[in-house]
N, C-alpha and C positions, 0 to 999 in steps of 0.2 A: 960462613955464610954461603948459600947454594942460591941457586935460579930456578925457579920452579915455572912451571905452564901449565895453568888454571885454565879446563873448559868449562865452560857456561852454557848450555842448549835453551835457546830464547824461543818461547811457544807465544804467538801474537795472539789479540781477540778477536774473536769471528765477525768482520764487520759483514759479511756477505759481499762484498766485493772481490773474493777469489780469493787463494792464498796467498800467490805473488806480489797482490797487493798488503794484504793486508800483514805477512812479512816485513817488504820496503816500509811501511809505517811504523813498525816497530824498530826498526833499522836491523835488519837482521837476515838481509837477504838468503845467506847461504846456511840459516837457521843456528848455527856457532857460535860463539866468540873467545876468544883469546885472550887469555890476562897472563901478564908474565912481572912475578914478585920476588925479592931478595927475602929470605927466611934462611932461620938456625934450623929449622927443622919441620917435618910435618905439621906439626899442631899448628905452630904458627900459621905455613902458608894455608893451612885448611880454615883457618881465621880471618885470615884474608880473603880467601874464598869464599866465606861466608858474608861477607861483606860488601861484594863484588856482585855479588847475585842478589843481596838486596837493594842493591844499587841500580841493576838493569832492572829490578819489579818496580821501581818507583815509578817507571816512564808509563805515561796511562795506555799506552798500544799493548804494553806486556801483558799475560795473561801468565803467566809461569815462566822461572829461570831457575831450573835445577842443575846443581852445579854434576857435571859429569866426568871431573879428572882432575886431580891434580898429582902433576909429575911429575920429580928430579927434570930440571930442564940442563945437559949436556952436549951442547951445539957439536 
């Protein structure tokens, strides 16, 4: 079993109130996010990952969440 660290890059919808706002609404300040899963191996965590990012598209601020990494995670 390994550690893996899934990014996620969260794109919010253009409410016109600016992007920092409309980021914050998505929760997504820093436009990223970080998912970190026990997997046998890639496929797996890349299942997860798909998972994970349809997960952050549910929230109705998202406008897209393409997943953009997943990496042997080795502290």
């Amino acid at each position: 079993m390994y550690r893996w660290r899934i990014t996620i890059h969260i794109a919010p919808h253009s409410t016109g109130n600016g992007q920092e706002a409309d980021r914050k609404a998505a929760g997504a300040e820093d436009g990223d996010r970080y998912f970190y899963v026990d997997a046998q191996n890639f496929d797996e965590a890349a299942k997860m990952a798909h998972c994970y990012s349809e997960g952050v598209k549910s929230h109705p601020m998202v406008w897209e969440a393409p997943i953009m990494g997943v990496h042997r995670y080795d502290p």
